[in-house]
C-alpha positions as CSV (number, residue, x, y, z in Angstrom):
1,X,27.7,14.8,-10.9
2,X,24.5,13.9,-12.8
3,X,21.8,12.4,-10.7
4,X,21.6,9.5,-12.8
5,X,25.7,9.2,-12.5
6,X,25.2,9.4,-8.5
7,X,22.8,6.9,-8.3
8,X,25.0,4.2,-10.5
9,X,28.0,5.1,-8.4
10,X,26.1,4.3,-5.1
11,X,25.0,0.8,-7.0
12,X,28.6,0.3,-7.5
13,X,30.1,1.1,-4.4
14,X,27.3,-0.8,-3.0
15,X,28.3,-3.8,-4.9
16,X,32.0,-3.6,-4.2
17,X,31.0,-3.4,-0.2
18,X,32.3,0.1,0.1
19,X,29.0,1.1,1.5
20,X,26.4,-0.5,3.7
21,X,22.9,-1.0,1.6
22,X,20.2,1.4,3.6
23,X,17.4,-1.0,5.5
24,X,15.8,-3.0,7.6
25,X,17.3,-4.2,11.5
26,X,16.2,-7.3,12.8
27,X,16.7,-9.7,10.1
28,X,15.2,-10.0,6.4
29,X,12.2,-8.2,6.4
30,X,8.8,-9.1,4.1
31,X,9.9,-7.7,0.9
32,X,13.3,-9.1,0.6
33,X,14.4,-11.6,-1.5
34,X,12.8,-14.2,-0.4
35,X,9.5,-12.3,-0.6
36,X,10.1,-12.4,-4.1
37,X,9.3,-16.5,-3.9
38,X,6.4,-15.7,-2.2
39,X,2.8,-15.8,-3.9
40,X,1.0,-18.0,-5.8
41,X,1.3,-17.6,-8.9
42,X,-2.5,-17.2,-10.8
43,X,-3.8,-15.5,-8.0
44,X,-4.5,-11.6,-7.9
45,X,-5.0,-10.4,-4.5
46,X,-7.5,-7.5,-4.1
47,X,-9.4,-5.4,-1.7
48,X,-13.1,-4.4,-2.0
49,X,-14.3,-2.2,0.4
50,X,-18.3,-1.7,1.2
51,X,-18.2,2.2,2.2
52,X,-21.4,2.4,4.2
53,X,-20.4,-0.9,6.1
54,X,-17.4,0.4,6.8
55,X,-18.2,3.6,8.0
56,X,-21.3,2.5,9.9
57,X,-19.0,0.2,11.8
58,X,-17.1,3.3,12.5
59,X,-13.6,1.3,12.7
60,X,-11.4,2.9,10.9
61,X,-9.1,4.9,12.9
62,X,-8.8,1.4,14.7
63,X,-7.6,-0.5,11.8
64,X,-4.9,2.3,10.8
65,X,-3.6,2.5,14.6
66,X,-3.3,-1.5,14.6
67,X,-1.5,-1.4,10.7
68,X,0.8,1.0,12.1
69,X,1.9,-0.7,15.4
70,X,1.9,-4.2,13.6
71,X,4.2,-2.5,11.2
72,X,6.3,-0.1,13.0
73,X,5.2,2.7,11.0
74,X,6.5,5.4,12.5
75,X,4.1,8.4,14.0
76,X,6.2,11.3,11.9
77,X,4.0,14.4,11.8
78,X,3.6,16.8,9.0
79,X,2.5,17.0,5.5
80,X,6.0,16.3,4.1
81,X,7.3,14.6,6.4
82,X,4.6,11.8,7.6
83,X,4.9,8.0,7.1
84,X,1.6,6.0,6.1
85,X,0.6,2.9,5.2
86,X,-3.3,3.7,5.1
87,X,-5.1,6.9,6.0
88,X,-8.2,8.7,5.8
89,X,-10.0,10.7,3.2
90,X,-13.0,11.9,1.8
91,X,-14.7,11.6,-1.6
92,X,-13.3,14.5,-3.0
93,X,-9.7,14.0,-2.6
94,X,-9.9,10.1,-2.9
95,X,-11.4,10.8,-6.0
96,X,-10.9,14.1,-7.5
97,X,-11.3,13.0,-11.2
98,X,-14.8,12.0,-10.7
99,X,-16.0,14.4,-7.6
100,X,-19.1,15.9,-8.6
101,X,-20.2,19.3,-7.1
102,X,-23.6,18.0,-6.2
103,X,-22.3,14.4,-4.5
104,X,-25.2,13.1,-2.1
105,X,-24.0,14.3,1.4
106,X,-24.3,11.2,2.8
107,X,-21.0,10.6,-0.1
108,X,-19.5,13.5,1.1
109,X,-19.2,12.2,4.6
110,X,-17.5,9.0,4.3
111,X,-14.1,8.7,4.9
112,X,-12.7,6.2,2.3
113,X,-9.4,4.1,3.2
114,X,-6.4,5.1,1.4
115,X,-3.3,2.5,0.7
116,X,-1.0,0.8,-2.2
117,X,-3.3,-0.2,-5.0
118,X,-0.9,-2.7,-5.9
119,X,-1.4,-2.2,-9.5
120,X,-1.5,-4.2,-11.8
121,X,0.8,-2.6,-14.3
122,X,2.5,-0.8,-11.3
123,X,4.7,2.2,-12.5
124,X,6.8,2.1,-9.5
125,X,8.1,-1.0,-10.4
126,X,9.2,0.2,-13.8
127,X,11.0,3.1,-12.5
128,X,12.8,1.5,-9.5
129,X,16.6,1.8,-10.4
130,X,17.8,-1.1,-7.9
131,X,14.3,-3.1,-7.9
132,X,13.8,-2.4,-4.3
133,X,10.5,-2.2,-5.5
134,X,8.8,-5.7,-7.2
135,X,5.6,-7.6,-8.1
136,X,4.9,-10.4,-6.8
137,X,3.5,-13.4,-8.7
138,X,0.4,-12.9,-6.3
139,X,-0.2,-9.7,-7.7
140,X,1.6,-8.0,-4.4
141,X,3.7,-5.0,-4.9
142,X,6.6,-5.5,-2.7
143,X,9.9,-4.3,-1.6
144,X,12.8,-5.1,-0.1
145,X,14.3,-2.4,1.9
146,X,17.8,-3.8,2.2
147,X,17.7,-2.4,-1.8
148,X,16.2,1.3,-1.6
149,X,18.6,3.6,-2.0
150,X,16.0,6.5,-1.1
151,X,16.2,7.8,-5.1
152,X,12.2,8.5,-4.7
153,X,11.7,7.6,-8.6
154,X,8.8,5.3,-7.2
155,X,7.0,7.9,-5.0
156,X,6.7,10.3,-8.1
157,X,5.5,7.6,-10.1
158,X,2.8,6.2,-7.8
159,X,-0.2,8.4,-8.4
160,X,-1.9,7.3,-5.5
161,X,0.6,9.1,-3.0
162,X,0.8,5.9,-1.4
163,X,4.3,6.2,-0.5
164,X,6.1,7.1,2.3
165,X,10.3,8.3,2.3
166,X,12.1,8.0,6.2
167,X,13.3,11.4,6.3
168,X,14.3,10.7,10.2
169,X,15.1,7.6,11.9
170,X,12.0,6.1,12.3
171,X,12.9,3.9,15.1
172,X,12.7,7.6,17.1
173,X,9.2,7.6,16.5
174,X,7.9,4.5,17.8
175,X,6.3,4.2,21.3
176,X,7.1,0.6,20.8
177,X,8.7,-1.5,18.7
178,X,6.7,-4.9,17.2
179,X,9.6,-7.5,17.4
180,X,7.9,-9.6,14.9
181,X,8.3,-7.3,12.1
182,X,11.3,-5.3,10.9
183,X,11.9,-1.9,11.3
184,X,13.4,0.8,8.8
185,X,16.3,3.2,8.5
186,X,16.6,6.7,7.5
187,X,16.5,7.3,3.7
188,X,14.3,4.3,3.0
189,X,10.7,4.6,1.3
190,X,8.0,2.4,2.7
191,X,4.4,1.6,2.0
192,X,1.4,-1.1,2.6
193,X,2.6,-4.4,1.6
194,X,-1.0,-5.5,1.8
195,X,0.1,-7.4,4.8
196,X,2.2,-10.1,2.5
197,X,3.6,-12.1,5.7
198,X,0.1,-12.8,6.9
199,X,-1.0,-13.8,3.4
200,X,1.4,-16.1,3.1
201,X,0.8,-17.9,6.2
202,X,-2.6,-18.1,4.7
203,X,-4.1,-15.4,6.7
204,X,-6.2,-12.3,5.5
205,X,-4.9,-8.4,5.9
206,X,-4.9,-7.1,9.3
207,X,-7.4,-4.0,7.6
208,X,-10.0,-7.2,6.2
209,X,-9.8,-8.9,9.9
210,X,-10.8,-5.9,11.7
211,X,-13.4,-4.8,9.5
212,X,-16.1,-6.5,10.5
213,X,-16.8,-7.5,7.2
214,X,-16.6,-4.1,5.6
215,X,-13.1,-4.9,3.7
216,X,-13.5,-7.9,1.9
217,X,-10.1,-9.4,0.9
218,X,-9.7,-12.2,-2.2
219,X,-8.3,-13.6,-5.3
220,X,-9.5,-11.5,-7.9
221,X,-9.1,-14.3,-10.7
222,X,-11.5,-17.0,-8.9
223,X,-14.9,-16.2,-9.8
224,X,-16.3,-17.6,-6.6
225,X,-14.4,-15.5,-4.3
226,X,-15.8,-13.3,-1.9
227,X,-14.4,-10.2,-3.8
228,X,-15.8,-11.6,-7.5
229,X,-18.6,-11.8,-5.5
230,X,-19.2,-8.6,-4.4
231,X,-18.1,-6.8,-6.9
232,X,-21.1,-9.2,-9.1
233,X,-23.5,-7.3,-7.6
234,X,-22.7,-3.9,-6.2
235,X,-21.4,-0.9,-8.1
236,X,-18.0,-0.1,-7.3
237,X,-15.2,2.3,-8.0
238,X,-11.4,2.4,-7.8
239,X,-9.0,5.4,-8.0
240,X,-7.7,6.6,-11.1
241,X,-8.5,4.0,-13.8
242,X,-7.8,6.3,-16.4
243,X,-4.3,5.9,-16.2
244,X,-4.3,2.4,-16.9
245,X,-2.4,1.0,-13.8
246,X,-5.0,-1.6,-12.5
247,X,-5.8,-0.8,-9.3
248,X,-6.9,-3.9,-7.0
249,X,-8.5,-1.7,-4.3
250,X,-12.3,-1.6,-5.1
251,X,-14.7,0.9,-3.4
252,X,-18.3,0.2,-3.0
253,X,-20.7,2.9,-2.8
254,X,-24.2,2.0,-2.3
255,X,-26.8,3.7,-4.3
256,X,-23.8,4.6,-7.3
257,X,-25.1,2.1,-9.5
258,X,-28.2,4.6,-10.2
259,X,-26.3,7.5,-10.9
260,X,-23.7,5.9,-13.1
């Protein structure tokens, strides 16, 4: 059988209640479909993130470790293997169409945040088969999990690698389990969800709280907003522009506006 042919068959089946949907225990999690009521319409949520701030602060590796218990994101070692919602990297591979060979050391030394961009032409969307995977009218790119057959159409789309597929049960790879948020099942792809269920209680990401004011989060389309506002008078850069997906994760490196 055609991949394609499998896939509608599972929908199918699926429909008919022959076989369970693969997702989340504990209820409907942030993503599902009521998520997809959630968010303002006219606003576009973004992140800007001041670099040397945020590495001066040297809080990083705090912020993952608190995204990742607050979302039950299982600890999964390995290159293929490991589930992430935001991780490390430096300039080079964060941004290996515009790495220069002579990139000021002090450059070369950051370690940048990587996460969802949540695009605004998101191609993951577009390719989802069972629209597991969805914009929000907030500019969010969620999911719901109860929908995600596992196909991974959206990871090869995203080019940000910013998604994550259970091979394992991930529920054997938490020290502890955060009652407030769902977990996952085996053969379902997960990623940031730019911390949707605090925004809609009118609270900022968990990565903007902890920053110490190096992650600035924001409406995007409100000129007076702290992001608009930084992005007014810093230089900035975001990942793979050139492919015309929008990113809403801005990066500012100090000192860039000289050399651009």
């Amino acid at each position: 059988m055609e991949r394609r042919d499998f896939i509608k068959a599972g929908l199918v089946a699926c429909a008919a209640g022959l076989v369970p949907l693969t997702g989340c225990a504990g209820g409907e999690a942030p993503g599902a479909a009521q998520d997809a009521a959630q968010g303002a319409s006219g606003k576009r949520w973004a992140l800007v993130v001041d670099e040397q701030k945020l590495n001066r602060a040297g809080v990083l590796d705090r912020i993952i470790e608190a995204c990742h218990k607050a979302h039950n994101v299982p600890a999964v070692e390995g290159d293929k293997t490991a589930v992430k919602w935001i991780w490390p990297e430096d300039f080079e591979h964060a941004f290996p169409d515009i790495a220069s060979t002579y990139v000021s050391e002090g450059v070369e030394e950051m370690a940048f945040p990587m996460l969802c961009n949540h695009c605004e032409e998101p191609p993951c969307v577009r390719v989802c088969p069972t629209k597991a995977t969805f914009k929000r009218p907030d500019g969010i790119v969620s999911m719901d999990y109860h929908r995600c057959i596992g196909c991974r159409f959206c990871m090869g789309a995203c080019p940000y690698g910013a998604r994550s597929l259970n091979f394992d049960d991930p529920r054997l790879h938490l020290a502890e389990i955060n009652p407030a948020y769902p977990t996952r099942v085996r053969g379902v792809v997960e990623k940031c969800m730019l911390c949707s269920e605090r925004i809609d209680k009118g609270l900022a990401p968990l990565c903007a709280e902890m920053s110490q004011g190096a992650i600035l989060f924001g409406d995007l389309n409100d000129p007076e907003s702290d992001v608009r506002r930084a992005l007014a008078k810093s230089f900035s850069i975001r990942r793979r522009v050139e492919l015309g997906t929008g990113p809403s994760v801005y990066y500012i490196v100090e000192g860039g506006e000289q050399r651009a």
